[in-house]
PyMOL Python script that loads the backbone (N, CA, C, O; Angstrom):
from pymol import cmd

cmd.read_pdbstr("""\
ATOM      1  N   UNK A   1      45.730  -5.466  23.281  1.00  0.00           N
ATOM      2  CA  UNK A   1      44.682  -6.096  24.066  1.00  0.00           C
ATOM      3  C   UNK A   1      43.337  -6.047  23.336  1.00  0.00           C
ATOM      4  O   UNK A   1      42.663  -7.075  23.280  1.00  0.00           O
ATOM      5  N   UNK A   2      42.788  -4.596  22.618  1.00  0.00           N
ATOM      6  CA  UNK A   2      41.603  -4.668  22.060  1.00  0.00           C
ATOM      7  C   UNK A   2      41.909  -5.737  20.651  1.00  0.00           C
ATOM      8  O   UNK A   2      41.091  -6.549  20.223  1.00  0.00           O
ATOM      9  N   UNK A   3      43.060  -5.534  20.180  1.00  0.00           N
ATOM     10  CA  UNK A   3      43.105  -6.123  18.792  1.00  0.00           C
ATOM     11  C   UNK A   3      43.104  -7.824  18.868  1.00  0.00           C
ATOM     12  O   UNK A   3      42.728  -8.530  17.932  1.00  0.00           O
ATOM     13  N   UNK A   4      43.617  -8.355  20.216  1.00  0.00           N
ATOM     14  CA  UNK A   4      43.164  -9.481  20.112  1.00  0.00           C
ATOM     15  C   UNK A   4      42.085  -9.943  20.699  1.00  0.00           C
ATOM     16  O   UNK A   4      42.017 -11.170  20.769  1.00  0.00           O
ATOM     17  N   UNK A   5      41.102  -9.246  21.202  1.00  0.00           N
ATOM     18  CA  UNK A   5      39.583  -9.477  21.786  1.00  0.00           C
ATOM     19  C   UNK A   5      38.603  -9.187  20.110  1.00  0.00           C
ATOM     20  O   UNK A   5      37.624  -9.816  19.708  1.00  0.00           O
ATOM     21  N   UNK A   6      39.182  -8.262  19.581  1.00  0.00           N
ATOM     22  CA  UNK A   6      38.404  -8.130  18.185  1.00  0.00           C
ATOM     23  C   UNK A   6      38.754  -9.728  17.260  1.00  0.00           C
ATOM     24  O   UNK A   6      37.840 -10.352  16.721  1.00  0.00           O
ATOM     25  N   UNK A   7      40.033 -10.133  17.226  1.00  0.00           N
ATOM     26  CA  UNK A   7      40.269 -11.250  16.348  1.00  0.00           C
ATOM     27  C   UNK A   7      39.412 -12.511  16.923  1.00  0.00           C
ATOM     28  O   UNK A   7      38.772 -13.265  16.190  1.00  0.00           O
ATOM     29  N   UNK A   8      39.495 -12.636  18.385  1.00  0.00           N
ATOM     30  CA  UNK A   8      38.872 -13.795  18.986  1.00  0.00           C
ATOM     31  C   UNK A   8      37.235 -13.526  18.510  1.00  0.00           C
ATOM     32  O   UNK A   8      36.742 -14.495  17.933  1.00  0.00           O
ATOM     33  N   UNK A   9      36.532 -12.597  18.643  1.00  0.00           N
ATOM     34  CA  UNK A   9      35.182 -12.527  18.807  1.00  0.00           C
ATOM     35  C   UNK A   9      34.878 -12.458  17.263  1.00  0.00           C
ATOM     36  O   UNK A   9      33.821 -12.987  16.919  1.00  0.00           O
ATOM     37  N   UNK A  10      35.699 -11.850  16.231  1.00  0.00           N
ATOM     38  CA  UNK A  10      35.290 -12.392  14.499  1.00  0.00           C
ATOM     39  C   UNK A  10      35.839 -13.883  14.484  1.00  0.00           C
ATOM     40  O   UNK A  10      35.362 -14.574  13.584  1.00  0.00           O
ATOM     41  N   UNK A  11      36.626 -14.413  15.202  1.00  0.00           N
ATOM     42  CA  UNK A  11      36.493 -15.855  14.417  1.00  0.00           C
ATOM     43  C   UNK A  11      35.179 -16.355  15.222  1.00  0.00           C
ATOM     44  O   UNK A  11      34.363 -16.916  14.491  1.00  0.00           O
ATOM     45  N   UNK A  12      34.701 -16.228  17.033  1.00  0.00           N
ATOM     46  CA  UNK A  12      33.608 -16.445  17.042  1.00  0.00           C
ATOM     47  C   UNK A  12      32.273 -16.807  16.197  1.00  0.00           C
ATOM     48  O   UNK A  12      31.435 -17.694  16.032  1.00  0.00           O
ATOM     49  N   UNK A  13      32.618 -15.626  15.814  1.00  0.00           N
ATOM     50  CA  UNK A  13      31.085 -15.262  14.805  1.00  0.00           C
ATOM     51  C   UNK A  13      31.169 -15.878  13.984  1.00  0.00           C
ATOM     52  O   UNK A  13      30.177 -16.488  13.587  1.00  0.00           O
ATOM     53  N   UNK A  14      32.728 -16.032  13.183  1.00  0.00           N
ATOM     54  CA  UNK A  14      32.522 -17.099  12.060  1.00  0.00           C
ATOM     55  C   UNK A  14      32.061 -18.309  12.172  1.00  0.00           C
ATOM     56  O   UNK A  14      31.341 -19.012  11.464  1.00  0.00           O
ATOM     57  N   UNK A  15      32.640 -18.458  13.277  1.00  0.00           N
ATOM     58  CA  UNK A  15      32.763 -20.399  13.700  1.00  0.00           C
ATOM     59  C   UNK A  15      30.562 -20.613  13.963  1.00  0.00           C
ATOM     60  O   UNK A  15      29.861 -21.562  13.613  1.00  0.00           O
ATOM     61  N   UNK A  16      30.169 -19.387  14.632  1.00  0.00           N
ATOM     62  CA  UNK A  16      28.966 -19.332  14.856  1.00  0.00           C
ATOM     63  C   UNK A  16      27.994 -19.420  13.306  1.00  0.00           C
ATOM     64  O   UNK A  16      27.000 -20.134  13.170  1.00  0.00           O
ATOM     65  N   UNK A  17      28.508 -18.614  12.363  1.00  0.00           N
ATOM     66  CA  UNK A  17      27.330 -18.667  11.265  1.00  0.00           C
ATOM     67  C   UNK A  17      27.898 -19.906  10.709  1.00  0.00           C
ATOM     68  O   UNK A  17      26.931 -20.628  10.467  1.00  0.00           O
ATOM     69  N   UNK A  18      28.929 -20.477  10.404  1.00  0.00           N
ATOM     70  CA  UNK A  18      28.984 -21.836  10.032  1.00  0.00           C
ATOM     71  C   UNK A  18      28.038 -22.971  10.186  1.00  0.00           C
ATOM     72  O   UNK A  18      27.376 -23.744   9.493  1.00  0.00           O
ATOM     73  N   UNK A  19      28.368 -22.619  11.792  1.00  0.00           N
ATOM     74  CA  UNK A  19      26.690 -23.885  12.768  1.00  0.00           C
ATOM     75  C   UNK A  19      26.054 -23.172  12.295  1.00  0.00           C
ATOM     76  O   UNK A  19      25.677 -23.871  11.354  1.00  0.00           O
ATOM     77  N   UNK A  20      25.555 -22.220  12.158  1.00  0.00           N
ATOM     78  CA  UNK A  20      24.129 -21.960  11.643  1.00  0.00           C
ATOM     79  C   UNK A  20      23.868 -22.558  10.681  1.00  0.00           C
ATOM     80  O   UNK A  20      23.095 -23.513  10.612  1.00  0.00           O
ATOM     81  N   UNK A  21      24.771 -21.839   9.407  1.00  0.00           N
ATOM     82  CA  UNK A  21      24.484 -22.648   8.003  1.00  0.00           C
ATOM     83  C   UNK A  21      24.394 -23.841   8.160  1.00  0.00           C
ATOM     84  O   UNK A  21      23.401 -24.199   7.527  1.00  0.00           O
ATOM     85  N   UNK A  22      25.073 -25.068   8.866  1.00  0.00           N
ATOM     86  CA  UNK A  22      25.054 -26.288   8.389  1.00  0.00           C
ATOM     87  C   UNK A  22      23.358 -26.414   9.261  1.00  0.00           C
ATOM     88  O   UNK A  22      22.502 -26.766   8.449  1.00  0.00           O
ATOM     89  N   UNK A  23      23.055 -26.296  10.026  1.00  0.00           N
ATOM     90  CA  UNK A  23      21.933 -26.219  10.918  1.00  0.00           C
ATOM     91  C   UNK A  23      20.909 -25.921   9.448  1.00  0.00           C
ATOM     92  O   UNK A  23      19.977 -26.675   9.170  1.00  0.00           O
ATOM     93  N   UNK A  24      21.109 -25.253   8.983  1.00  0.00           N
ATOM     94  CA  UNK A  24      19.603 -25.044   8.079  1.00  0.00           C
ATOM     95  C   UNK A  24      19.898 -25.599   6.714  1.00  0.00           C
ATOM     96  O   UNK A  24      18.965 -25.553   5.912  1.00  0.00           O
ATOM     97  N   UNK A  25      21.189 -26.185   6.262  1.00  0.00           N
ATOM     98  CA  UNK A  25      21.344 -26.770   5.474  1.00  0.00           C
ATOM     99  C   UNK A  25      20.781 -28.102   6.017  1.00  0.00           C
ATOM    100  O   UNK A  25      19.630 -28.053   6.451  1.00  0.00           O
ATOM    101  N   UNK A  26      21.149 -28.773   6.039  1.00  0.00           N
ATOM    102  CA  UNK A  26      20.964 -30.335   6.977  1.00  0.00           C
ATOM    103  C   UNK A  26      19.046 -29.988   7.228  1.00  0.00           C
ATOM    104  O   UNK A  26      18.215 -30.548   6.513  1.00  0.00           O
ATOM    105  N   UNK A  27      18.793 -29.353   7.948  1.00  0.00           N
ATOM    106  CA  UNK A  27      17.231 -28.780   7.879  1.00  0.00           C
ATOM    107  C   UNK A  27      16.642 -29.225   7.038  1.00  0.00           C
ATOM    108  O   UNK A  27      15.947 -30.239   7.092  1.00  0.00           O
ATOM    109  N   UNK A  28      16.889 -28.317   5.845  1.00  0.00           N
ATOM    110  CA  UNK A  28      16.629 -28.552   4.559  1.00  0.00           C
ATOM    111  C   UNK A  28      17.139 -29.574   3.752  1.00  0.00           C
ATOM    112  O   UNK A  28      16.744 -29.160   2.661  1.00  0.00           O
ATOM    113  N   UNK A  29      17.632 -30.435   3.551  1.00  0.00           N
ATOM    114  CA  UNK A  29      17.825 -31.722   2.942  1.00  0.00           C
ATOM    115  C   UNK A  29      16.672 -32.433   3.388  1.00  0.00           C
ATOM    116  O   UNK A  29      15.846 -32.989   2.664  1.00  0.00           O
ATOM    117  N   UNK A  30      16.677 -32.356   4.987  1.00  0.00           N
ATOM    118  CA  UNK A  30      15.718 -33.953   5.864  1.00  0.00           C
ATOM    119  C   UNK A  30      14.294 -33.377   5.207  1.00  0.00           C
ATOM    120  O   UNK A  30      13.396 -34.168   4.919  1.00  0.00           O
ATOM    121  N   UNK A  31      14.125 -31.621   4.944  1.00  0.00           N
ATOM    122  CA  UNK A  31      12.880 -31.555   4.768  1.00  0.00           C
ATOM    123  C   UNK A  31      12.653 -32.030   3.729  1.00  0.00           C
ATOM    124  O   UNK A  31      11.609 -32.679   3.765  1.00  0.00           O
ATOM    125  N   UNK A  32      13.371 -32.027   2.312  1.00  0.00           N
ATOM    126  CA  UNK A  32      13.210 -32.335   1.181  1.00  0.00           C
ATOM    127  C   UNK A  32      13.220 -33.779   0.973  1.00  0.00           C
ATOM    128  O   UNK A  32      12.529 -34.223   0.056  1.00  0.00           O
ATOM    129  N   UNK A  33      14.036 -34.724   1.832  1.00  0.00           N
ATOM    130  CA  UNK A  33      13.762 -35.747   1.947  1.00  0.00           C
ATOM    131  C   UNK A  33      12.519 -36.425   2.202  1.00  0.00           C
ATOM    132  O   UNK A  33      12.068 -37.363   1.544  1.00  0.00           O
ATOM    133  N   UNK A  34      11.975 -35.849   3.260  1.00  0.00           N
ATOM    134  CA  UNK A  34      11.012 -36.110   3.892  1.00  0.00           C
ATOM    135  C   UNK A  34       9.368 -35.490   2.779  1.00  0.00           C
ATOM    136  O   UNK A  34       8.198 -35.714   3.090  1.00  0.00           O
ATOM    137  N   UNK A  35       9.674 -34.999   1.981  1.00  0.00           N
ATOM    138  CA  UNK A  35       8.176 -34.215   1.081  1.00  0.00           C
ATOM    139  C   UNK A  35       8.641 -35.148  -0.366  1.00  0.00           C
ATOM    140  O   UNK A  35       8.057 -34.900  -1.421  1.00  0.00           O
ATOM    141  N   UNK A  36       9.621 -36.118  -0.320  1.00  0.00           N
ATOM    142  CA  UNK A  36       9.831 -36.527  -1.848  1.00  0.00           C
ATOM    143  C   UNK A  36       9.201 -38.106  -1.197  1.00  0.00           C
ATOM    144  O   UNK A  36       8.217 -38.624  -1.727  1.00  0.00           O
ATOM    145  N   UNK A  37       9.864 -38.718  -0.078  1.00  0.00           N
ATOM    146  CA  UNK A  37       8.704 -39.576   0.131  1.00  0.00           C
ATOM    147  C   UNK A  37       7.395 -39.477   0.654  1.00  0.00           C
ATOM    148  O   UNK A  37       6.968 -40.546   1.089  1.00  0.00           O
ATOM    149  N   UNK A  38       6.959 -38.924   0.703  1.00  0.00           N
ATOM    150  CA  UNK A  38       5.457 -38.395   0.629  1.00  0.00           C
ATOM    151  C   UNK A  38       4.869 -38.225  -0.405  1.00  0.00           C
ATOM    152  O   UNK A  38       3.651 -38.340  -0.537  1.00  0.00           O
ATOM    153  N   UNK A  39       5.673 -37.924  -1.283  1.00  0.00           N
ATOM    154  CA  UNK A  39       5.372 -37.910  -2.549  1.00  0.00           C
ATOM    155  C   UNK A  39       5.236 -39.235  -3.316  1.00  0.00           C
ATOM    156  O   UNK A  39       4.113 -39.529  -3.725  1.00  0.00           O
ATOM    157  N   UNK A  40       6.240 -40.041  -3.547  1.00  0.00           N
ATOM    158  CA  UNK A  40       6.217 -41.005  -3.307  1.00  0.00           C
ATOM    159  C   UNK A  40       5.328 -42.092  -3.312  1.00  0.00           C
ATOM    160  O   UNK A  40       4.971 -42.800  -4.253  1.00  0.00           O
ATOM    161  N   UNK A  41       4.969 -42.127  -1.915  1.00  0.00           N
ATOM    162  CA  UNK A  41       4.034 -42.783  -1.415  1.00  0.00           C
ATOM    163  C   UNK A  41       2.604 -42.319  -1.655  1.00  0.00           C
ATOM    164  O   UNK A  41       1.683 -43.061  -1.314  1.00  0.00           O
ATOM    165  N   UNK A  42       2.337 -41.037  -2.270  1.00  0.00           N
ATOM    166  CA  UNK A  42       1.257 -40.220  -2.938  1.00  0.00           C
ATOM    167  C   UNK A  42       0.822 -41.257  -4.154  1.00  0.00           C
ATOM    168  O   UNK A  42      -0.246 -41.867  -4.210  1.00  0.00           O
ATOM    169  N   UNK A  43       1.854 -41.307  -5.067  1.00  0.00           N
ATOM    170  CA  UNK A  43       2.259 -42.088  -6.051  1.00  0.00           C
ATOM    171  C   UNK A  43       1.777 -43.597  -5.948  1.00  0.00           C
ATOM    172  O   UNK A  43       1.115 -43.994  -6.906  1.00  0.00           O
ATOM    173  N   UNK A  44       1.999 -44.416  -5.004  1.00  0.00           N
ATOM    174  CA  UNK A  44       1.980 -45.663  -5.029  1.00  0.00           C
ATOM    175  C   UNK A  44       0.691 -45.523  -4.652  1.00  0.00           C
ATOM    176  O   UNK A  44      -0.051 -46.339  -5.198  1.00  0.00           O
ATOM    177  N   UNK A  45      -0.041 -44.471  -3.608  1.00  0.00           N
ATOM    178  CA  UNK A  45      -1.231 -45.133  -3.031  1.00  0.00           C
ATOM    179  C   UNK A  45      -2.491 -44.734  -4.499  1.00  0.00           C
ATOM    180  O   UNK A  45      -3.487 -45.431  -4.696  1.00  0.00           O
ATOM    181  N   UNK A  46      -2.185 -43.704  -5.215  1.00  0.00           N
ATOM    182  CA  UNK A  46      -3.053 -43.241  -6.423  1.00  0.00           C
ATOM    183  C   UNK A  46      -2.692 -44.534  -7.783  1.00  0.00           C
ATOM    184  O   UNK A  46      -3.176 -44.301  -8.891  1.00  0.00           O
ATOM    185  N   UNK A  47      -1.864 -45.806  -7.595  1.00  0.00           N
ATOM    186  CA  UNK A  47      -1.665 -46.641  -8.721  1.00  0.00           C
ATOM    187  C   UNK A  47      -0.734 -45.911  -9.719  1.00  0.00           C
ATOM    188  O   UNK A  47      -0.932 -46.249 -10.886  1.00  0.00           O
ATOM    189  N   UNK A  48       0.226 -44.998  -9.531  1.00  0.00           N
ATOM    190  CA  UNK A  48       1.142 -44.773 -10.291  1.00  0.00           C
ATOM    191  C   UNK A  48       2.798 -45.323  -9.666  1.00  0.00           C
ATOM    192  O   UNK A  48       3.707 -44.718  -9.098  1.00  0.00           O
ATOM    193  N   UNK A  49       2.658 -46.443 -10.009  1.00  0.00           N
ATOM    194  CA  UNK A  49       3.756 -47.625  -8.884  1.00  0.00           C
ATOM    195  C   UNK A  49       5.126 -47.299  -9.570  1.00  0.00           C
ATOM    196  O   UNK A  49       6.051 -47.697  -8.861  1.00  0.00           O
ATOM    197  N   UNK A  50       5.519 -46.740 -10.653  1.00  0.00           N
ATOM    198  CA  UNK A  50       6.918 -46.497 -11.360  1.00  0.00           C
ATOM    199  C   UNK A  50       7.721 -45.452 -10.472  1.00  0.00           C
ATOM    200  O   UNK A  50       8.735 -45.940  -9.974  1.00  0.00           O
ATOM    201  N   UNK A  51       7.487 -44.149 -10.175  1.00  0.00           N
ATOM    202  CA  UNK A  51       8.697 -43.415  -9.428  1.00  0.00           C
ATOM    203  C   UNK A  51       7.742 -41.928  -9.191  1.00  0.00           C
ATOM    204  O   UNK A  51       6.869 -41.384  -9.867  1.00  0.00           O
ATOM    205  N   UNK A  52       8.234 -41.686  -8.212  1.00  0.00           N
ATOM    206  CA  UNK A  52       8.220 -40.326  -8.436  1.00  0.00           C
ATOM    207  C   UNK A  52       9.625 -38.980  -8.719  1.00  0.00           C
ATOM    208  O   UNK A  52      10.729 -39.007  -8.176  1.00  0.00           O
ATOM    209  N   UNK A  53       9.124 -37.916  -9.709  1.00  0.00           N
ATOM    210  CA  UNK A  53      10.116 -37.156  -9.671  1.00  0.00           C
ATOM    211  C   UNK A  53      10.337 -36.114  -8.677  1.00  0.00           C
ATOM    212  O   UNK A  53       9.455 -35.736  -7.906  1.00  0.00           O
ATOM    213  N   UNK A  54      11.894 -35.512  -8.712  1.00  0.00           N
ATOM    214  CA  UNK A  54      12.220 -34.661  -7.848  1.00  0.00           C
ATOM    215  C   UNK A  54      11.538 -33.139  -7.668  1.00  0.00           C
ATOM    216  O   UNK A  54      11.656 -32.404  -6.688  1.00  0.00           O
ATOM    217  N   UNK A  55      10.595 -32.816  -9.227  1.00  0.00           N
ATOM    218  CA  UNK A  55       9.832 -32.021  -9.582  1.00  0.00           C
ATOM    219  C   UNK A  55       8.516 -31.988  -9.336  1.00  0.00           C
ATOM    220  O   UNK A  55       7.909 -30.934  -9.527  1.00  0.00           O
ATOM    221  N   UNK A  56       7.727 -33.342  -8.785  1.00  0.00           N
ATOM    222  CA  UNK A  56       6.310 -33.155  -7.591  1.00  0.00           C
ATOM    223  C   UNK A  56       5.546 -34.093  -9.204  1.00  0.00           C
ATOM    224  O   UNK A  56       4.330 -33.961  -9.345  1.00  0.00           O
ATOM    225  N   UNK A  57       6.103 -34.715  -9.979  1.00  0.00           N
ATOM    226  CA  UNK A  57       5.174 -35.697 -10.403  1.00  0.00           C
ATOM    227  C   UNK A  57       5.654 -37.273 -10.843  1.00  0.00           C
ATOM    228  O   UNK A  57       6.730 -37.780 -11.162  1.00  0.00           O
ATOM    229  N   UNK A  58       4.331 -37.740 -10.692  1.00  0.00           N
ATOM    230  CA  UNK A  58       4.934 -39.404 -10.805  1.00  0.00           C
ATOM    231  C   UNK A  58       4.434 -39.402 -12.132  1.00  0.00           C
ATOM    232  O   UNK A  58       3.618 -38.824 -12.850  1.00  0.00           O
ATOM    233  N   UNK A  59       5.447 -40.479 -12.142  1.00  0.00           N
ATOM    234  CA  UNK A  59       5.528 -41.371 -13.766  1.00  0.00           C
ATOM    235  C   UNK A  59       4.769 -42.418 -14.264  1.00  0.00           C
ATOM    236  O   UNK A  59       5.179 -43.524 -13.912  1.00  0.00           O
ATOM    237  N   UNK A  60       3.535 -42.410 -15.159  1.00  0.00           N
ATOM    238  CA  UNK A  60       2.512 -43.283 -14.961  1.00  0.00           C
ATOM    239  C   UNK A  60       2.936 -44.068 -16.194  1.00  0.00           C
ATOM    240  O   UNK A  60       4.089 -44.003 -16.621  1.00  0.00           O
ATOM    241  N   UNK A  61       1.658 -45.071 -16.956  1.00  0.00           N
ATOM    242  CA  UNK A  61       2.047 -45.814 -18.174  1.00  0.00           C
ATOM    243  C   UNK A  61       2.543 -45.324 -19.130  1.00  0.00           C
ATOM    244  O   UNK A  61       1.830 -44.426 -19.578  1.00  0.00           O
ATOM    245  N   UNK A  62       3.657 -45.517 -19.808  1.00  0.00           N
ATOM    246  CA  UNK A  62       4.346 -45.364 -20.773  1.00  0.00           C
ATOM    247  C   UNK A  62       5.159 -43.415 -20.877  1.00  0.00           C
ATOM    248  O   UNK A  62       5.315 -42.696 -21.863  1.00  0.00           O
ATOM    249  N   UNK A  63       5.443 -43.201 -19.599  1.00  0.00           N
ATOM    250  CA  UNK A  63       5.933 -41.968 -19.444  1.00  0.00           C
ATOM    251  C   UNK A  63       5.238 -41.156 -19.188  1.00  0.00           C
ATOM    252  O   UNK A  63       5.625 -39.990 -19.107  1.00  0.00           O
ATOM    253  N   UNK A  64       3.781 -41.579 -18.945  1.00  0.00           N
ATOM    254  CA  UNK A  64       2.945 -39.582 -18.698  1.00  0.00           C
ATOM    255  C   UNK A  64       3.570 -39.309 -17.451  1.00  0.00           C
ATOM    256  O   UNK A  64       4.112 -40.032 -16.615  1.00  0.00           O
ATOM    257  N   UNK A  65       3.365 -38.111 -17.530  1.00  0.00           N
ATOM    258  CA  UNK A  65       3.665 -37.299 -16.135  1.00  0.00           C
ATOM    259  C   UNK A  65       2.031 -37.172 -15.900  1.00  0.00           C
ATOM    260  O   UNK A  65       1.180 -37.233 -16.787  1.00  0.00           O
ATOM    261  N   UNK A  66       1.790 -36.966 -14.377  1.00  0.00           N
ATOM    262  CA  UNK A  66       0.737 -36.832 -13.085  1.00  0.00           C
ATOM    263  C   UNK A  66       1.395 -36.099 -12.334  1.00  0.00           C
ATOM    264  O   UNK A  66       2.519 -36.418 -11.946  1.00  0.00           O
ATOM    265  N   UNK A  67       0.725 -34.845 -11.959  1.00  0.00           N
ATOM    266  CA  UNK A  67       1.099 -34.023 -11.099  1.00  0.00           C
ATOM    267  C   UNK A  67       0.823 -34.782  -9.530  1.00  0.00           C
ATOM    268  O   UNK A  67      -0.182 -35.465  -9.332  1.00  0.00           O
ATOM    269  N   UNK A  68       1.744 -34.574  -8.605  1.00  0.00           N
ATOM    270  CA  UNK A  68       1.183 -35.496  -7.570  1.00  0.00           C
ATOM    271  C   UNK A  68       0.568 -33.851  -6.432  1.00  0.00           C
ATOM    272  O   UNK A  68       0.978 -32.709  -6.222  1.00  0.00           O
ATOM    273  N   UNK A  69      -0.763 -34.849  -5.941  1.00  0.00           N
ATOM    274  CA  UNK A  69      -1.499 -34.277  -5.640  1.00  0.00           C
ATOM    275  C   UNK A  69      -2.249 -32.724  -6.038  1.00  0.00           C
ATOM    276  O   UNK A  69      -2.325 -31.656  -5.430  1.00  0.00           O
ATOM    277  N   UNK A  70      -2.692 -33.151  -7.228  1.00  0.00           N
ATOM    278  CA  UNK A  70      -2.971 -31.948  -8.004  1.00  0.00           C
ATOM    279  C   UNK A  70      -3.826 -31.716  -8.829  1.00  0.00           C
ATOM    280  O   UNK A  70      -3.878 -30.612  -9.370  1.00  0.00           O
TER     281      UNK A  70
END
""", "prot")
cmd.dss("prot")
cmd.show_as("cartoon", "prot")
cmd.util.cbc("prot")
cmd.orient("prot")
């Protein structure tokens, strides 16, 4: 009786930090999503219209790097 109240309540917990993890994974993507177009758009509104990188700078004439907002 205890040994199967112990098995039910560890897969619980497992099944529980799973949702967690995906919960702050997923979190974290939309946030990173969300600060690269900002970035982005940092980029276009300062006249550096080529791209921005995943590293926080845009790409101006002929390859310089510009730190965005910096």
């Amino acid at each position: 009786m205890v040994g199967e109240m112990m098995v039910k309540m560890t897969k619980l917990i497992a099944g529980a930090l799973v949702v967690c993890a995906t919960i702050v994974l997923v979190a974290w993507a939309i946030i990173r999503h969300v600060n690269h177009n900002q970035d982005v758009a940092w980029c276009y509104d300062h006249g550096y219209a080529n791209y921005a990188t995943k590293d926080g700078f845009c790409v101006g004439a002929g390859g310089k790097l510009i730190k965005v907002r910096g």
